[in-house]
mmCIF file of the C-alpha atoms, coordinates in Angstrom:
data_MODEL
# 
_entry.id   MODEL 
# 
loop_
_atom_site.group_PDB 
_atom_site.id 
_atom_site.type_symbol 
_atom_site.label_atom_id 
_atom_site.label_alt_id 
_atom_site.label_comp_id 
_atom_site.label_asym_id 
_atom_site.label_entity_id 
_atom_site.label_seq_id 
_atom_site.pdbx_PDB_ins_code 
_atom_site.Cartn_x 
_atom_site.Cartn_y 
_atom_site.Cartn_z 
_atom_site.occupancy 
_atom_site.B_iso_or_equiv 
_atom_site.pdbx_formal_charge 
_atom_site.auth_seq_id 
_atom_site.auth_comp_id 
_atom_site.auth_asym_id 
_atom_site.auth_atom_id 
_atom_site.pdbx_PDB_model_num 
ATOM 1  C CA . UNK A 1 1  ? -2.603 -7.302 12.345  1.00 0.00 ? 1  UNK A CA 1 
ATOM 2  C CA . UNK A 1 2  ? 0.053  -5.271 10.215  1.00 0.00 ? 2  UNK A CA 1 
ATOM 3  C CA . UNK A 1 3  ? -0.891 -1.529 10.777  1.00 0.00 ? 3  UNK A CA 1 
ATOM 4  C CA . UNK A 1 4  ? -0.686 -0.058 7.187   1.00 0.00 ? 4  UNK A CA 1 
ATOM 5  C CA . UNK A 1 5  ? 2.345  2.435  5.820   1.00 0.00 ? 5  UNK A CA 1 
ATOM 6  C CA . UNK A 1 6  ? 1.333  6.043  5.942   1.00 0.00 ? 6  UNK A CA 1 
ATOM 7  C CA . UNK A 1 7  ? 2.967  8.672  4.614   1.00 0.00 ? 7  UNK A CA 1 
ATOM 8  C CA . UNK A 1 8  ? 2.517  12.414 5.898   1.00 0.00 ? 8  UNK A CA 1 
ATOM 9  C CA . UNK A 1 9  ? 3.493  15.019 3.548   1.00 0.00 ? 9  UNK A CA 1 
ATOM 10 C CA . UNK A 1 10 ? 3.870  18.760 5.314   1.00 0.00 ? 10 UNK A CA 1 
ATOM 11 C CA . UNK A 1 11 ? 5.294  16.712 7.565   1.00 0.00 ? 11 UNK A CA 1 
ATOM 12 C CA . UNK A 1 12 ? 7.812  19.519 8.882   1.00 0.00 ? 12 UNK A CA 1 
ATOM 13 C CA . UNK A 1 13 ? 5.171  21.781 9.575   1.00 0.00 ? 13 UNK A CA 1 
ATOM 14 C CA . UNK A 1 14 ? 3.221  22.573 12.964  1.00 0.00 ? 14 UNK A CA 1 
ATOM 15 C CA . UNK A 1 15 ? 0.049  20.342 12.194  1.00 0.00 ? 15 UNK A CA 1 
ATOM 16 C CA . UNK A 1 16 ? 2.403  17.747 9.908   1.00 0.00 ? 16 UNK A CA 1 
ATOM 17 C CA . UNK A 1 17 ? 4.759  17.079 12.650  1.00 0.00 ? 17 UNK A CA 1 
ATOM 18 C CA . UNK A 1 18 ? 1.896  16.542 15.180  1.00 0.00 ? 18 UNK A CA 1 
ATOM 19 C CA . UNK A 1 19 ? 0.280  14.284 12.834  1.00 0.00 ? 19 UNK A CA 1 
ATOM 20 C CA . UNK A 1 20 ? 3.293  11.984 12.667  1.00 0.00 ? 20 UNK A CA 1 
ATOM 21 C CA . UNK A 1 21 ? 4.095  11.917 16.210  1.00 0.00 ? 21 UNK A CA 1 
ATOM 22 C CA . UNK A 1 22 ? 0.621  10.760 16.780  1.00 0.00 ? 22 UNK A CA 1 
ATOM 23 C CA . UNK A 1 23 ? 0.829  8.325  13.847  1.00 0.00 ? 23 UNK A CA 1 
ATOM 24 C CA . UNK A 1 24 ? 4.382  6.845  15.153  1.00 0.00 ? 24 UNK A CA 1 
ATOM 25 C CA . UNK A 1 25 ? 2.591  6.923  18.743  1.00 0.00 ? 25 UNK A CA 1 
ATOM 26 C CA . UNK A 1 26 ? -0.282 4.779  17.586  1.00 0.00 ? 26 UNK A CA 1 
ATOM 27 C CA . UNK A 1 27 ? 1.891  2.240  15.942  1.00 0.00 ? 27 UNK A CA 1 
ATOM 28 C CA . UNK A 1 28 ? 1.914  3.191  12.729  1.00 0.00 ? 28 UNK A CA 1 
ATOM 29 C CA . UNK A 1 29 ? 4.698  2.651  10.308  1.00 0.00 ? 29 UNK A CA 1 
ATOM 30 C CA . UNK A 1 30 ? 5.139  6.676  9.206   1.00 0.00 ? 30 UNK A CA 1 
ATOM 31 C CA . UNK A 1 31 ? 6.909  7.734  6.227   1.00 0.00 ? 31 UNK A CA 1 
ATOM 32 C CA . UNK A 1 32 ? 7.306  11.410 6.017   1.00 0.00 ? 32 UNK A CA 1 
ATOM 33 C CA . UNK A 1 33 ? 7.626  13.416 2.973   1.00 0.00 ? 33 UNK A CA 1 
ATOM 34 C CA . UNK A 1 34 ? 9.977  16.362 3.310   1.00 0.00 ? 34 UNK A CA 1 
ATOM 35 C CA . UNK A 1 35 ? 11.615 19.318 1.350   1.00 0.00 ? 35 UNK A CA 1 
ATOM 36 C CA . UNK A 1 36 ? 15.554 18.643 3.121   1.00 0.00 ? 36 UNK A CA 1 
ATOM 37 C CA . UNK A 1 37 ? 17.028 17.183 5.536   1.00 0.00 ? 37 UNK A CA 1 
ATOM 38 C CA . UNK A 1 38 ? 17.280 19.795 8.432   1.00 0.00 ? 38 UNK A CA 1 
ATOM 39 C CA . UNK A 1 39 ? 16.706 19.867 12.178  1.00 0.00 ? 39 UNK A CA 1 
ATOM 40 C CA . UNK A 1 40 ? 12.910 19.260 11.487  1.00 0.00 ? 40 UNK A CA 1 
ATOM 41 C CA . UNK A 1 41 ? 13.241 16.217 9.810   1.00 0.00 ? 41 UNK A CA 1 
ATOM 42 C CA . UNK A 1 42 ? 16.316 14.940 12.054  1.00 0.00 ? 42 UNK A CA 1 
ATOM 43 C CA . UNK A 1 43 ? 13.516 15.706 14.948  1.00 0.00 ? 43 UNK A CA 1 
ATOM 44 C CA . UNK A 1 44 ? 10.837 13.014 12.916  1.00 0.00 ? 44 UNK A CA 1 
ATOM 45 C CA . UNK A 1 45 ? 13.681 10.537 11.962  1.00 0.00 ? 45 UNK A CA 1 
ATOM 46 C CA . UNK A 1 46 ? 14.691 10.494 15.355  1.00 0.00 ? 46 UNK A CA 1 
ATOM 47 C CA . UNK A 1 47 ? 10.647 9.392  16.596  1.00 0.00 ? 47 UNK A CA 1 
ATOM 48 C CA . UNK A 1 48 ? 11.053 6.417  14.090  1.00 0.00 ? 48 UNK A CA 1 
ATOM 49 C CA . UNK A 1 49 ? 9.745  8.037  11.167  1.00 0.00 ? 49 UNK A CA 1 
ATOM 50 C CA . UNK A 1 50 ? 11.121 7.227  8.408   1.00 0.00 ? 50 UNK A CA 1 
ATOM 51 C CA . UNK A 1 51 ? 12.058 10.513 5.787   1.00 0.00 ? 51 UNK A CA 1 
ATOM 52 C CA . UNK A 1 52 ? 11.480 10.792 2.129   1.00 0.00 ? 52 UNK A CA 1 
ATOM 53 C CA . UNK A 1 53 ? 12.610 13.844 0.403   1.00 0.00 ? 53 UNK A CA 1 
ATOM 54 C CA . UNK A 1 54 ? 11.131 15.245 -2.411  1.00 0.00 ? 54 UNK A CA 1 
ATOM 55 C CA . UNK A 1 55 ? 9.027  18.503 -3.779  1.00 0.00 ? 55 UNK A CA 1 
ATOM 56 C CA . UNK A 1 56 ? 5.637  17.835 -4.952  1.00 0.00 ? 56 UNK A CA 1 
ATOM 57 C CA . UNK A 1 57 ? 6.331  19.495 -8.108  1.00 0.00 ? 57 UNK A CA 1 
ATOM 58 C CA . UNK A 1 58 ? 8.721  16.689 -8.856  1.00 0.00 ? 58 UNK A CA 1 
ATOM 59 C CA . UNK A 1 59 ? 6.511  13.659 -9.904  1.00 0.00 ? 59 UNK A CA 1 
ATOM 60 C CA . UNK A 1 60 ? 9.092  10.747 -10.323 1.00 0.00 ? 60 UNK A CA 1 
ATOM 61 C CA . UNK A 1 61 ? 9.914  11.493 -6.527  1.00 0.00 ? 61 UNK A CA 1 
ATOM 62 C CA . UNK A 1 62 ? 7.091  11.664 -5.388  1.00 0.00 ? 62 UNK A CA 1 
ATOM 63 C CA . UNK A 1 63 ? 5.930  8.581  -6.787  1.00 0.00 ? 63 UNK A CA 1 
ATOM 64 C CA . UNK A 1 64 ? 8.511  6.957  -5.571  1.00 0.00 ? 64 UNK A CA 1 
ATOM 65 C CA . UNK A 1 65 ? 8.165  7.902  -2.130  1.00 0.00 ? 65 UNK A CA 1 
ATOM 66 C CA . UNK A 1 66 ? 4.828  6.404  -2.529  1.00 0.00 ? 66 UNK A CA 1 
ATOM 67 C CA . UNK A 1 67 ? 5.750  2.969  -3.094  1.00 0.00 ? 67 UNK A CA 1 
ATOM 68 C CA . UNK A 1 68 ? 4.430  0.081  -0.254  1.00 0.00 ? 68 UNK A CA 1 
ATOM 69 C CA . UNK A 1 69 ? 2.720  3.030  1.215   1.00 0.00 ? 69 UNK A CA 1 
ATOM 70 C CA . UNK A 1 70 ? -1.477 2.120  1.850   1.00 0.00 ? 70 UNK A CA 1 
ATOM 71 C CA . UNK A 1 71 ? -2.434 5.641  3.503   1.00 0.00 ? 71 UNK A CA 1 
ATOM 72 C CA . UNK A 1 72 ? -1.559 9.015  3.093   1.00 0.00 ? 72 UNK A CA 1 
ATOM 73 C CA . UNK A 1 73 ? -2.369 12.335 5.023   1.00 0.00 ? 73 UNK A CA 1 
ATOM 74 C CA . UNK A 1 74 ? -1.921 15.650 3.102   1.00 0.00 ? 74 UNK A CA 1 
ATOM 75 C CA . UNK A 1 75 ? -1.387 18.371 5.498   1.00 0.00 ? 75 UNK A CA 1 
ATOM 76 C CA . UNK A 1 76 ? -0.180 21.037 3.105   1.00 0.00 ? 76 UNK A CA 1 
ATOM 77 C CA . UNK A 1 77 ? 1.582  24.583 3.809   1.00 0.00 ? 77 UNK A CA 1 
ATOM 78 C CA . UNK A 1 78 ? -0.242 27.442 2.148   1.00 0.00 ? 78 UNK A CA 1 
ATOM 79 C CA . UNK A 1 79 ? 0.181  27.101 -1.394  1.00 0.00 ? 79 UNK A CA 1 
ATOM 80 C CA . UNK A 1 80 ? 1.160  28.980 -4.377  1.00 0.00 ? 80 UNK A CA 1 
ATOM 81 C CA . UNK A 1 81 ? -1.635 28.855 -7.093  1.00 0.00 ? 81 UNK A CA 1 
ATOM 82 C CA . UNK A 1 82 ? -0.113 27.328 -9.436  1.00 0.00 ? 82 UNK A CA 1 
ATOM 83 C CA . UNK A 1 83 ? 0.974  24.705 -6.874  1.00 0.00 ? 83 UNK A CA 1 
ATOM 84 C CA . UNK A 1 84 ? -2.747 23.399 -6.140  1.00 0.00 ? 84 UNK A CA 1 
ATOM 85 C CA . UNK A 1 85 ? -3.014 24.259 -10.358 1.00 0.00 ? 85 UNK A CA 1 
ATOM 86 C CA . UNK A 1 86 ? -0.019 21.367 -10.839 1.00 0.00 ? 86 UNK A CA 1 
ATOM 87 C CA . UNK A 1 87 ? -1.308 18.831 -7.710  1.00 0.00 ? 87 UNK A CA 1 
ATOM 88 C CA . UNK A 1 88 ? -4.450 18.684 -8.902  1.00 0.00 ? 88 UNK A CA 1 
ATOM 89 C CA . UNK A 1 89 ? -4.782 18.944 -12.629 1.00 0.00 ? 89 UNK A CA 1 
ATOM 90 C CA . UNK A 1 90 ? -2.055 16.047 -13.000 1.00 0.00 ? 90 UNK A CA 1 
# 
């Protein structure tokens, strides 16, 4: 059976980056959704994850890190208000 595409956004973070090790560990195919390319995301590319990078203010990339993806774990940072005002009112 084909383990279905999940992507992680936070995925940088200290509970994001745990999540996709785990994921990637468990034989699932991770995508993770990150701000840059830096050491943090070098660290996930480098388990087998693979990176998308985008802000979640930015809608076209986000959808399109989105595509052939099935699952999706939101493991957000702390947010601005008008952060959870634009990611959940659109």
């Amino acid at each position: 059976m084909i383990k279905p595409r999940i992507i992680v956004t936070g995925a940088t973070g200290k509970t994001g980056s745990v999540v996709v090790s785990e994921l990637l560990k468990a034989g699932y195919p991770v995508r993770a959704l990150v701000h840059k390319e830096d050491g943090r995301s070098a660290h996930l590319k480098a388990q087998g994850a693979e990176l998308a990078v985008a802000d979640m203010s930015d809608v076209e990339r986000v959808a399109d890190a989105l595509k052939d993806v099935q699952r999706a774990y939101c493991v957000p940072s702390m947010f601005d208000s008008w952060e959870v005002q634009v990611l959940f009112t659109t």
